[in-house]
C-alpha positions in Angstrom: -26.0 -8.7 -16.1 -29.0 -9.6 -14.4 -27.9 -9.3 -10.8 -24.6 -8.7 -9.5 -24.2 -10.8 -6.1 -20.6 -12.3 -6.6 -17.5 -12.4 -9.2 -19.6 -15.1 -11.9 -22.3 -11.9 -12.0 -19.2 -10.0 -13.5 -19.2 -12.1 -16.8 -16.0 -10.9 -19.1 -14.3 -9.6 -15.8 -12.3 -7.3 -18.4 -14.8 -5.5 -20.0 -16.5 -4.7 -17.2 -13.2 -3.2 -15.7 -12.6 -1.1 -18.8 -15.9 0.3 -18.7 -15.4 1.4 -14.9 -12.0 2.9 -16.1 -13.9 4.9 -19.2 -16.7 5.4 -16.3 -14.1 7.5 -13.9 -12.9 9.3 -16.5 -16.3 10.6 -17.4 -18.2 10.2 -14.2 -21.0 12.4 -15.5 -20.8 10.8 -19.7 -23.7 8.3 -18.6 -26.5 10.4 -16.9 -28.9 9.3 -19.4 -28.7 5.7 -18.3 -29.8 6.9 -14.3 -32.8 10.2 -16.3 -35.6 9.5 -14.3 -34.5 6.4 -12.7 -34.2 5.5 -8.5 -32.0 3.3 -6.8 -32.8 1.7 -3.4 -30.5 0.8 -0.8 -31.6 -1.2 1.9 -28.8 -1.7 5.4 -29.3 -4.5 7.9 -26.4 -3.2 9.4 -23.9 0.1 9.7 -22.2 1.4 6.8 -19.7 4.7 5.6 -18.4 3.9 2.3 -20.7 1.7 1.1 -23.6 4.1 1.5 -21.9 7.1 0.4 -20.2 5.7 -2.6 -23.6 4.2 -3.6 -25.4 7.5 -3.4 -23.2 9.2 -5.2 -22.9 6.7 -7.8 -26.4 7.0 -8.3 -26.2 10.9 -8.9 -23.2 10.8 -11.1 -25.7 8.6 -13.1 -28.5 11.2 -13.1 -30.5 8.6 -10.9 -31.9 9.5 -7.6 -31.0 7.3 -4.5 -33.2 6.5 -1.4 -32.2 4.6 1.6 -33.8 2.4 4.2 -31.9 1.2 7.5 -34.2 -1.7 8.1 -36.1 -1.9 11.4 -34.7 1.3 12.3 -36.1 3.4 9.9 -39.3 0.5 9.2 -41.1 -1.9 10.6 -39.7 -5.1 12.3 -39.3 -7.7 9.5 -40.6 -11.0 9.5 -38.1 -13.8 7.9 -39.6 -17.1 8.7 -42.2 -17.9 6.2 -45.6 -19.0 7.2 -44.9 -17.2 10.3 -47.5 -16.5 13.0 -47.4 -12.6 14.0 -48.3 -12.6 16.5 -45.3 -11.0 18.4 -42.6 -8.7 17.8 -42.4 -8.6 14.1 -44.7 -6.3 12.3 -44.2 -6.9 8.8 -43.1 -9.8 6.3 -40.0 -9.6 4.4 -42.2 -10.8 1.0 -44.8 -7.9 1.6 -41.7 -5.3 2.5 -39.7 -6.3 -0.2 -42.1 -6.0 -3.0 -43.2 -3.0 -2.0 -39.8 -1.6 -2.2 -39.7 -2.9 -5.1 -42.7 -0.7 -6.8 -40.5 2.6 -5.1 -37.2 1.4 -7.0 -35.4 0.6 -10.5 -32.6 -1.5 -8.8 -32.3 -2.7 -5.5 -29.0 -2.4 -3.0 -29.0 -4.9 -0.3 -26.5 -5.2 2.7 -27.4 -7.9 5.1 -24.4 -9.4 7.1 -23.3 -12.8 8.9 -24.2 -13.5 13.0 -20.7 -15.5 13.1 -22.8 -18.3 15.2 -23.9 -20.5 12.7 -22.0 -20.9 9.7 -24.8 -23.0 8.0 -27.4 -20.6 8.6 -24.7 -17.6 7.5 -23.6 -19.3 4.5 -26.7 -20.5 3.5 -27.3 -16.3 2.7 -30.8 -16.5 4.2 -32.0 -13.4 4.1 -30.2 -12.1 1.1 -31.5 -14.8 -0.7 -35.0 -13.9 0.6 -35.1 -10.4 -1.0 -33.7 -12.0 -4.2 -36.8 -14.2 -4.2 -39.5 -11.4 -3.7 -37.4 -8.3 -5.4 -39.2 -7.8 -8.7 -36.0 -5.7 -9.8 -32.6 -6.3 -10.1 -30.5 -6.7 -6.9 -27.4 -5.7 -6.0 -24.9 -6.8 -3.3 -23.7 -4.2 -0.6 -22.5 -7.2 0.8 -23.8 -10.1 2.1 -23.3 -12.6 5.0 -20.3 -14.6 3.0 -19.1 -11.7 0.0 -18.9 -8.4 -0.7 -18.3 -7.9 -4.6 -18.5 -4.3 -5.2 -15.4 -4.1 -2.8 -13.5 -6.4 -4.5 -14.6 -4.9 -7.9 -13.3 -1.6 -6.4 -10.0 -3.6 -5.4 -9.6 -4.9 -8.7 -9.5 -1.2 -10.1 -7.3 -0.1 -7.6 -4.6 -2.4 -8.7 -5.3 -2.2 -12.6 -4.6 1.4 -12.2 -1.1 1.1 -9.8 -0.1 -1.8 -11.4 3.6 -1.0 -13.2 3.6 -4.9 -14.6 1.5 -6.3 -16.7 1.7 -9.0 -14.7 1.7 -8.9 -10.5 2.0 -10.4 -7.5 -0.9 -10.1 -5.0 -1.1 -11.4 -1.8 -4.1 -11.3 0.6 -2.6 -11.6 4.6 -4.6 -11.9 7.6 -4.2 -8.9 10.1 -5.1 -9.0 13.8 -7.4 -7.3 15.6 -9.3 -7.2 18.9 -12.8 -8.9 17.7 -14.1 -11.8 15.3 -14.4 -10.5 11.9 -16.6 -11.9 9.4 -15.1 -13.1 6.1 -17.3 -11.2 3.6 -14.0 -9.3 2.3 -12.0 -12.6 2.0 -13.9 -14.6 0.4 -15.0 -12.2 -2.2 -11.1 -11.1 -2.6 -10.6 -14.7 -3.2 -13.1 -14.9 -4.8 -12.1 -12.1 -7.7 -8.5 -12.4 -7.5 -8.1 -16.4 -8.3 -10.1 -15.6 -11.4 -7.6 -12.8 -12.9 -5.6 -14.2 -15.3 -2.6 -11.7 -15.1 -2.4 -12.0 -11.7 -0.1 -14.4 -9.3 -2.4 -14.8 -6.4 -1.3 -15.8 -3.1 -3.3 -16.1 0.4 -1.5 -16.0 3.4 -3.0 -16.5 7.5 -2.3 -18.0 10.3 -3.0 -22.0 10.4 -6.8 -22.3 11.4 -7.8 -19.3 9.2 -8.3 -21.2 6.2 -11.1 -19.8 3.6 -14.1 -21.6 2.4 -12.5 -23.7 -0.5 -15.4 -22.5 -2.8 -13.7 -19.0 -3.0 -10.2 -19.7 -3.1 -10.0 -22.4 -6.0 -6.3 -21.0 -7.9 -4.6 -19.3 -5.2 -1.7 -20.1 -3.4 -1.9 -20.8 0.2 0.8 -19.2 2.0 1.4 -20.0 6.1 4.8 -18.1 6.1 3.7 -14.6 5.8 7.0 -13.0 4.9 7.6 -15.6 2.5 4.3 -14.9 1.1 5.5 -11.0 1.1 8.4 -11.3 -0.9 8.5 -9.7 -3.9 4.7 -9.1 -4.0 3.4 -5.5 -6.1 0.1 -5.5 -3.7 -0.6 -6.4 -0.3 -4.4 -6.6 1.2 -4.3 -6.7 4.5 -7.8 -8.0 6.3 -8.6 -9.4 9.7 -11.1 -12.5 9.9 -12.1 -15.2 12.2 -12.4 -18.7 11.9 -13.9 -20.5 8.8 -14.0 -24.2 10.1 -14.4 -23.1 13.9 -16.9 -21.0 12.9 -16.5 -16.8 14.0 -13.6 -18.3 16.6 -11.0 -15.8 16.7 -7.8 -18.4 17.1 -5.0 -16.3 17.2 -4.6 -12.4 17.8 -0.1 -12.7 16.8 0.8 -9.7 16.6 3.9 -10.4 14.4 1.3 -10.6 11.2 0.9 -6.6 11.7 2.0 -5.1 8.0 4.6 -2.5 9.3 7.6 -0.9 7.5 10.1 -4.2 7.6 7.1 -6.6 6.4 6.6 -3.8 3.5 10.4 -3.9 2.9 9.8 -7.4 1.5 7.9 -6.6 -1.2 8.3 -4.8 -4.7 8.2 -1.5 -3.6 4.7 -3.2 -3.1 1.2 -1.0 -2.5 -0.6 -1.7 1.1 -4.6 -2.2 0.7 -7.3 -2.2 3.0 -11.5 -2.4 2.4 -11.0 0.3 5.8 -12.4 0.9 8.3 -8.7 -0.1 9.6 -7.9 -0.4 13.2 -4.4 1.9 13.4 -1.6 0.1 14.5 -3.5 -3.3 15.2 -3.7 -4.2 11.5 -1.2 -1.9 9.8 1.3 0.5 11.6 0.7 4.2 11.2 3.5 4.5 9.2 2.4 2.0 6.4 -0.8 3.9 6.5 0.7 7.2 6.4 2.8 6.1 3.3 3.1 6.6 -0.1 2.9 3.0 -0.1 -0.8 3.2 1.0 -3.2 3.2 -1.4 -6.8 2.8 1.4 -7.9 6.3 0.3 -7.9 6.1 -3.7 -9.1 2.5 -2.8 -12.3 3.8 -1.4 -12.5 6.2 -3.9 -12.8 3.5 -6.8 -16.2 2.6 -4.6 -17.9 5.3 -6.6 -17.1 3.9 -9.6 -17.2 -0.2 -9.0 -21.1 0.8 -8.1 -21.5 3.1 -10.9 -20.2 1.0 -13.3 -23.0 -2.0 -12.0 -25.8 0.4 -12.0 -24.7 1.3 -15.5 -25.1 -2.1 -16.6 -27.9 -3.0 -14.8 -29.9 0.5 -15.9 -28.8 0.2 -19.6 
């Protein structure tokens, strides 16, 4: 592992999930791999659990952990090369980001999509940027189309829960009161069509169809409790358009997971990346279930990053 940016940065998807499952069992069996080692994280935008898990990833590692909220805590980055600066911006993003790169053994990025322009947002601009003048290996804290070390964290979420060694997982779109990006999605997808003992199904709203590129395998589902029945896992995410780009088309409340959608299922688990909007997305007493699984979810964050920083460190 060079990088790790998406699901084909994963290679054997199964060792690396059995080396996050030895990881949490021994969170503190590695810290020779982090001895003397720093890992940066740099946010374009606001994070809880992508921060937190990181940092403490790093120190279950024995590395220490620094982090930068760009143009908040630094200057005003310029993106445009060959830029004139004469205005606003006050330093380039090849100057920042290789000096960053001196201060750091790996580099966390997380960037995120405007929702205006899907060519400019898919064409991962400015993620791609720092991957051009990092002189260390970069990691995704998500990005304006995927956001891998969720879905690495999903994937051992359900590898512990799971009571079949094969299941039925079914991605639904949720409502909610704002256009939501499809980072999560698309890296769900993205993951989740590639396991092989899984039975992968999508379900949303017509109009809220994926980017193709991420979900090659799965099943496309329009009826959600169809979709629902007899599924071991639900993930419930809002997001907005795909084709009418960052449009939010419907807001039907019917597609909140409650009790009688949950009733459908195989005495199915209820996942979400969080943060969740209560009783928008998933009724309070889904949430408040043992069917709910958001909290040990987020947990598995330490570890998803832990386990890349392991690789990436080694």
């Amino acid at each position: 592992m060079k990088n790790f940016t998406s699901f084909a940065d994963a290679g054997d998807y199964q060792a690396l999930l059995n080396k996050a499952l030895e990881i949490k069992a021994d969170p503190f069996g590695y810290q020779h791999v982090g001895r003397n080692k720093t890992v940066g994280l740099i946010f374009f935008n606001p994070s809880l659990r992508t921060r937190l898990s990181s940092i403490k990833a790093a120190y279950n590692l024995g590395a220490q952990a620094w982090v930068l909220n760009a143009g908040a805590d630094s200057w005003t980055l310029e993106m445009a090369d060959g830029a004139v600066m004469n205005g606003t911006t006050q330093e380039h993003i090849k100057d920042a980001i290789a000096v960053m790169s001196q201060y750091c053994d790996v580099l966390g990025v997380r960037t995120f999509p405007t929702l205006k322009d899907r060519e400019a947002d898919y064409s991962e601009e400015v993620f791609n940027k720092i991957m051009k003048y990092a002189t260390v290996p970069v990691i995704s804290l998500e990005s304006a189309t995927l956001h891998p070390l969720q879905s690495f964290a999903d994937l051992i979420t359900v590898a512990e829960y799971k009571q079949t060694e094969r299941v039925k997982v079914v991605l639904t779109w949720a409502p909610h009161v704002r256009a939501l990006p499809q980072c999560v999605p698309n890296s769900f997808a993205d993951w989740f069509s590639e396991i092989s003992w899984v039975d992968f199904v999508i379900t949303h709203p017509k109009g809220y169809e994926l980017d193709e590129r991420f979900t090659k395998g799965a099943r496309i589902e329009y009826d959600q409790k169809k979709a629902f029945e007899g599924a071991d896992f639900i993930y419930a995410k809002n997001w907005s358009s795909y084709h009418d780009y960052g449009q939010v088309l419907s807001q039907d409340q019917s597609w909140l997971v409650d009790t009688a959608h949950m009733n459908l299922t195989n005495n199915g688990k209820l996942m979400h990346c969080l943060p969740i909007r209560r009783n928008v997305e998933v009724s309070d007493a889904v949430l408040d279930s043992p069917a709910a699984l958001i909290i040990p979810e987020a947990g598995n964050r330490v570890f998803s990053m832990q386990t890349v920083l392991h690789e990436l460190l080694s």
